[in-house]
C-alpha positions as a Markdown table, in Angstrom:
| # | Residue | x | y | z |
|---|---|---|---|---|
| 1 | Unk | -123.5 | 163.8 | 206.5 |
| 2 | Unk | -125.1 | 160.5 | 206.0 |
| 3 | Unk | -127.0 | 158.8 | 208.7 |
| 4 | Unk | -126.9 | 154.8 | 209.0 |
| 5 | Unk | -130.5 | 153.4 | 209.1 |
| 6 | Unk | -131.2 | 151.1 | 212.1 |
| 7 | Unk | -131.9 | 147.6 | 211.4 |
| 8 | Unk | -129.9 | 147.1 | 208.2 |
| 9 | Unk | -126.3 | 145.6 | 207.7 |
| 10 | Unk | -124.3 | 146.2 | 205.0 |
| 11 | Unk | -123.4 | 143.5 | 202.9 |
| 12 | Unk | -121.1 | 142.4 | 200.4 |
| 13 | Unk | -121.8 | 143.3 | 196.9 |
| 14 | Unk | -123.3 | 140.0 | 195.0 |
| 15 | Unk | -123.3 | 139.9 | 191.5 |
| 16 | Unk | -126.3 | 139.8 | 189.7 |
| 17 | Unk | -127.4 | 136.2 | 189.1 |
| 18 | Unk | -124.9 | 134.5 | 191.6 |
| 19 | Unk | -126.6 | 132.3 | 194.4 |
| 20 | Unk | -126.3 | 133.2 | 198.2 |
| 21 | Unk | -123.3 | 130.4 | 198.8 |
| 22 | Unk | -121.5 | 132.2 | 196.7 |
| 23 | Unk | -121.4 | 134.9 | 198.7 |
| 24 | Unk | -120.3 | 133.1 | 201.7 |
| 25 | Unk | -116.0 | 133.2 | 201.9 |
| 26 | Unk | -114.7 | 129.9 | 201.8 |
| 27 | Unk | -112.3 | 128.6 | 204.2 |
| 28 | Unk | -108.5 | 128.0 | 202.5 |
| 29 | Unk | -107.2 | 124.2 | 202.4 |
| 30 | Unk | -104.9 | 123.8 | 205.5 |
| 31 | Unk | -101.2 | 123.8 | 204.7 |
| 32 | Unk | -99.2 | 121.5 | 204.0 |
| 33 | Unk | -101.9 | 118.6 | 203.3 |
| 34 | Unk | -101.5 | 116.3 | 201.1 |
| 35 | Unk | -103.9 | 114.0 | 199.4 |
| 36 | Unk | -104.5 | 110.5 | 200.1 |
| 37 | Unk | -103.1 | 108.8 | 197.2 |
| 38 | Unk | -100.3 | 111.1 | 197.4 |
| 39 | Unk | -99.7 | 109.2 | 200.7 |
| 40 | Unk | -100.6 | 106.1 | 199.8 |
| 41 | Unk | -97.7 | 106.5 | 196.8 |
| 42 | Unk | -95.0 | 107.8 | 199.5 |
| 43 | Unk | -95.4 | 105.1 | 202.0 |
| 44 | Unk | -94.8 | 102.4 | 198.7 |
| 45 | Unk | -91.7 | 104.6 | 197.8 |
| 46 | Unk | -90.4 | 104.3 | 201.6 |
| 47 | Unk | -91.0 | 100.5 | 201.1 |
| 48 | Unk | -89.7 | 99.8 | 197.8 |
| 49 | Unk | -86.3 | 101.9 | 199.4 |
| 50 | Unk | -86.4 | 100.1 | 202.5 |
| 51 | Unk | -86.3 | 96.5 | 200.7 |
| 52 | Unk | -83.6 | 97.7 | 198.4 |
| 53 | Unk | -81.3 | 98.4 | 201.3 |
| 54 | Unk | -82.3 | 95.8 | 202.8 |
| 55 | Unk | -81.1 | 93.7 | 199.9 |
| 56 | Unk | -78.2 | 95.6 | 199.6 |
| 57 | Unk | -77.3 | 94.5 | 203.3 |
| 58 | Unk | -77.6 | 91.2 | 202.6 |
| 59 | Unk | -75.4 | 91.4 | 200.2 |
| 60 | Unk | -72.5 | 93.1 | 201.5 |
| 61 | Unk | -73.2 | 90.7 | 204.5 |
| 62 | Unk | -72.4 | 87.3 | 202.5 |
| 63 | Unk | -69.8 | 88.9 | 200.3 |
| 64 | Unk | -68.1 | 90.0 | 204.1 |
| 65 | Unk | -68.9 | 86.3 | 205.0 |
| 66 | Unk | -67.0 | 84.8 | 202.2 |
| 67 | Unk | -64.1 | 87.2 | 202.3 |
| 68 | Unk | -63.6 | 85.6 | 205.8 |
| 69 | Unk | -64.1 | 82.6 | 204.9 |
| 70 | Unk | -61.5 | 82.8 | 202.2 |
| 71 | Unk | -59.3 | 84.7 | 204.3 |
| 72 | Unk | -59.3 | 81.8 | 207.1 |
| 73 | Unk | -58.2 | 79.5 | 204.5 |
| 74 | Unk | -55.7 | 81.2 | 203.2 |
| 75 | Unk | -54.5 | 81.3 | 206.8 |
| 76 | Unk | -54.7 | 77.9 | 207.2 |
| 77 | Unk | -53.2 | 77.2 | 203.9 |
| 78 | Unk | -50.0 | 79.3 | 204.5 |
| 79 | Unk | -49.7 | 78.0 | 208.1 |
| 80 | Unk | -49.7 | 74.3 | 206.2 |
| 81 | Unk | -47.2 | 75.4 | 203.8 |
| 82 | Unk | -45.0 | 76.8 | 206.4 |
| 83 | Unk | -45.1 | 73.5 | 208.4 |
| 84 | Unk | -44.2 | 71.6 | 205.4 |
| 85 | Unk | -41.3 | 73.4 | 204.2 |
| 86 | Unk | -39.6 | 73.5 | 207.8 |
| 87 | Unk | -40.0 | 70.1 | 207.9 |
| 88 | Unk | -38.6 | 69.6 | 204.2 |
| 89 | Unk | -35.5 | 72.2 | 205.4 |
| 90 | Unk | -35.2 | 70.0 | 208.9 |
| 91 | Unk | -34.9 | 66.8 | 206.8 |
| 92 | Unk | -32.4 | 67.7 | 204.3 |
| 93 | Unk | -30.3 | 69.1 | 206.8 |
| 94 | Unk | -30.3 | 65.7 | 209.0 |
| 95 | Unk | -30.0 | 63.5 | 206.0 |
| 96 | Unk | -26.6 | 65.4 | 205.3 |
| 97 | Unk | -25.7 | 64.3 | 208.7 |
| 98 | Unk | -26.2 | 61.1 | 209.0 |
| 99 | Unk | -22.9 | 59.9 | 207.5 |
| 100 | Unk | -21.8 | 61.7 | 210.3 |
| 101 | Unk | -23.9 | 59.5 | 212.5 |
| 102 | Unk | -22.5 | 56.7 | 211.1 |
| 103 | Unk | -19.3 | 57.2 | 211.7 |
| 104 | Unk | -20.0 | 57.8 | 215.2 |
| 105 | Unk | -22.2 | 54.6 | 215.5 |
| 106 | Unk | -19.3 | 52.8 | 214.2 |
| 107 | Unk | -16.6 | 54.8 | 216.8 |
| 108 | Unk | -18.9 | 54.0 | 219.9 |
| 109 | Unk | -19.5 | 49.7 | 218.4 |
| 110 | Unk | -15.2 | 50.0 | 218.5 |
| 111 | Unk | -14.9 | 51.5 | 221.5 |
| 112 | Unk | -13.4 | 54.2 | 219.5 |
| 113 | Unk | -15.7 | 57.3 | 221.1 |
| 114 | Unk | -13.4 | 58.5 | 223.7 |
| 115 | Unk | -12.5 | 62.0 | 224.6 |
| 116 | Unk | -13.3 | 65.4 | 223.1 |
| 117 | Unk | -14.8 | 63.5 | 220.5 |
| 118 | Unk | -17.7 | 61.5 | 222.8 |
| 119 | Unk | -18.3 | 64.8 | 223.8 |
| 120 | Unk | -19.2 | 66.6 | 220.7 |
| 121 | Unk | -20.9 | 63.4 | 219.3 |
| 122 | Unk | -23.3 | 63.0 | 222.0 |
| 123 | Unk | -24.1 | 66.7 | 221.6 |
| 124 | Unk | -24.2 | 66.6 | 217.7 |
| 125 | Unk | -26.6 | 63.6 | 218.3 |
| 126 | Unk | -29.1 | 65.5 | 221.0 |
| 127 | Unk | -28.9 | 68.5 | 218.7 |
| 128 | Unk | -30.7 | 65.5 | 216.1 |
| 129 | Unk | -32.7 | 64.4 | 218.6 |
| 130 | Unk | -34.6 | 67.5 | 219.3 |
| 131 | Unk | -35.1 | 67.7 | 215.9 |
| 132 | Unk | -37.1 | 65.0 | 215.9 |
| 133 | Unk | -34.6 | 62.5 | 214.2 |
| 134 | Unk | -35.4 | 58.8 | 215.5 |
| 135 | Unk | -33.5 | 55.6 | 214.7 |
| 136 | Unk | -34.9 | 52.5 | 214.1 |
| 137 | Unk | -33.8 | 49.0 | 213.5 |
| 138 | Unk | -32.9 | 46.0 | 215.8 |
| 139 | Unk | -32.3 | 42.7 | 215.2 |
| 140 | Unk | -34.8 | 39.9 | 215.2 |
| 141 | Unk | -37.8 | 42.4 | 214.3 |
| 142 | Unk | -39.8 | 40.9 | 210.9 |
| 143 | Unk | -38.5 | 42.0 | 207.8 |
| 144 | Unk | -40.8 | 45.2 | 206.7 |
| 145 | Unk | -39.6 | 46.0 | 203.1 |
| 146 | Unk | -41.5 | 49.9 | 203.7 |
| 147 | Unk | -38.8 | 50.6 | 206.4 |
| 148 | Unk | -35.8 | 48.2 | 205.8 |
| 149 | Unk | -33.3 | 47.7 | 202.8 |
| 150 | Unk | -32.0 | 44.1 | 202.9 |
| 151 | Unk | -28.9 | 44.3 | 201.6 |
| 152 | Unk | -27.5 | 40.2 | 202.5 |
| 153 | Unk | -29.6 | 37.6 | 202.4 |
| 154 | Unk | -29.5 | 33.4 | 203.8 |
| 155 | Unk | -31.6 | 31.0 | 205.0 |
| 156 | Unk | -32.2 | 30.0 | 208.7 |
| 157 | Unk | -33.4 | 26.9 | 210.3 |
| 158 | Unk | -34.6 | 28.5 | 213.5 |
| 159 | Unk | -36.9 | 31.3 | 211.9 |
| 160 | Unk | -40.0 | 31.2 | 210.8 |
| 161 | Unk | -40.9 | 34.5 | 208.3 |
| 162 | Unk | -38.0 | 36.9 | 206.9 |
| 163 | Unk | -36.1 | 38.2 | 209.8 |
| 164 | Unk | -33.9 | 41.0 | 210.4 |
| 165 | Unk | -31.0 | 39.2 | 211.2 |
| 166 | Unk | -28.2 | 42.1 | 211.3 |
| 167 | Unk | -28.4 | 45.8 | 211.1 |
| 168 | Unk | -26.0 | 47.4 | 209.0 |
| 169 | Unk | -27.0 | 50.4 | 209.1 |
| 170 | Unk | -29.9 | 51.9 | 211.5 |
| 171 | Unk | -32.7 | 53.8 | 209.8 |
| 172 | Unk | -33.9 | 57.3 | 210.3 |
| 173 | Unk | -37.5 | 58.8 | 210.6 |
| 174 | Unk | -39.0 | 62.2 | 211.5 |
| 175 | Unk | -42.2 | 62.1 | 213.0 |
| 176 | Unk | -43.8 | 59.4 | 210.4 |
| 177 | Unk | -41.1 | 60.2 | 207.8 |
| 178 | Unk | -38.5 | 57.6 | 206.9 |
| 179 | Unk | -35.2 | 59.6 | 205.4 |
| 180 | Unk | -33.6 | 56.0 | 205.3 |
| 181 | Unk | -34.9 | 53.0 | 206.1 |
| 182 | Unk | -32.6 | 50.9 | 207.7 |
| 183 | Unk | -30.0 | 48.6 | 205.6 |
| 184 | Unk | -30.0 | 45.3 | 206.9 |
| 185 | Unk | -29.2 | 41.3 | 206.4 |
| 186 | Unk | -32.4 | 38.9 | 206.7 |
| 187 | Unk | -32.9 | 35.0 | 206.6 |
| 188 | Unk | -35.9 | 33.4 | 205.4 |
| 189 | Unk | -36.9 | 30.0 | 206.7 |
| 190 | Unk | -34.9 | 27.2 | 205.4 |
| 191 | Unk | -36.7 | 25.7 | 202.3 |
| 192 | Unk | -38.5 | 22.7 | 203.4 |
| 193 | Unk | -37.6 | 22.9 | 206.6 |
| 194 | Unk | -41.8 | 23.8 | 207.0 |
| 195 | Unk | -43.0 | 20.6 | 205.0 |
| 196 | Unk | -40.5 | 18.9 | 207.1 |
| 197 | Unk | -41.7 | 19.4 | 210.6 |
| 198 | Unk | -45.6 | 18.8 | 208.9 |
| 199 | Unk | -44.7 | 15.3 | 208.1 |
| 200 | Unk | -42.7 | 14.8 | 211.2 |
| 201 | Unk | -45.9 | 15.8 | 213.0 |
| 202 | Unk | -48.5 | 13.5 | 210.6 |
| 203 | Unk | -46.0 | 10.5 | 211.6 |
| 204 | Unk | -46.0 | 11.4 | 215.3 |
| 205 | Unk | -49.6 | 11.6 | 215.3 |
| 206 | Unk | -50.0 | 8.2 | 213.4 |
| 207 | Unk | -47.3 | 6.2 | 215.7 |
| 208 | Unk | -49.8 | 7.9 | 218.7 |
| 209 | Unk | -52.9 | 6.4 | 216.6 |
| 210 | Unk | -51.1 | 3.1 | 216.6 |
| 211 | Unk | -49.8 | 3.0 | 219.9 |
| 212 | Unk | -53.8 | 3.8 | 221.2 |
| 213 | Unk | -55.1 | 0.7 | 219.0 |
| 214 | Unk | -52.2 | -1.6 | 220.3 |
| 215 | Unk | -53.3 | -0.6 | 223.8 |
């Protein structure tokens, strides 16, 4: 049995030639730390993603912007055509009528529209009405060849541009459509009959010159 001297530790076996540090243990790197520039590189990684789906975003975002925007026109462009073709179908249907509103113009100018008939013809014609069908033409209103057909024409002493002096047939709009303009007979001032009344006037106003130095 071996007896421990006093005073003396035992101590790890150093090899021959090695300096005292290396006898000391050395403490193990921590886990799960990572160098600096390994840091360094994942924090650009995180950024470079970040910017690409950011980018990304923005795209979808306009190309989402545009489809609406194409979308809403395409709304408004169909709503448009809609419009247009029911007004189209409205106006050929009341431009098949309105020989049909002739005649009745021409029963109610006889006294003809009696009956049934004045019945169903002042239907007929409210059923137009609300359809937006308007008739225009009177007598005496200026001559506008975008809205009137002369059809008979004469001279007149007592007008002073072409006049609508007869209305043989009314015309028809819808809204600011004319399906027919209206078929009338005008007069135009009688030729001279202008140069006439400026020389009547020069004389009047020389007798009145004459008369002044008399006085």
């Amino acid at each position: 049995m071996t007896e421990e001297t006093p005073g003396f530790e035992e101590k790890p076996d150093v090899p021959s030639g090695a300096t005292p540090d290396d006898a000391e243990p050395k403490a193990a790197p921590e886990e799960g730390a990572a160098p600096a520039g390994d840091a360094t590189a994942q924090i650009a990684g995180l950024t470079a993603q970040l910017d690409q789906s950011r980018k990304a975003l923005d795209e979808r975002t306009a190309d989402l912007q545009r489809l609406q925007a194409e979308f809403q026109n395409y709304r408004r462009r169909v709503e448009r055509d809609r419009i247009t073709v029911k007004e189209i179908a409205i106006a050929n249907l009341l431009t098949e009528l309105l020989p049909v509103l002739d005649d009745i113009g021409r029963a109610r100018e006889h006294g003809e529209l009696l009956g049934g008939f004045k019945s169903v013809a002042e239907s007929l014609e409210t059923v137009a009405a609300k359809m937006g069908l308007q008739q225009f033409g009177k007598e005496g209103e200026p001559f506008d060849p975008t809205i009137h057909e002369a059809l008979m024409h004469s001279y007149a002493p007592d007008v002073t541009e072409t006049t609508c002096v007869a209305i043989l047939q009314p015309g028809y709009r819808i809204g600011e459509r004319t399906i027919r303009p209206a078929r009338v007979a005008v007069a135009e001032p009688q030729p001279g009959a202008q140069t006439v009344k400026a020389e009547d006037g020069s004389e009047a106003g020389e007798e009145k010159d004459n008369s002044s130095e008399e006085g």
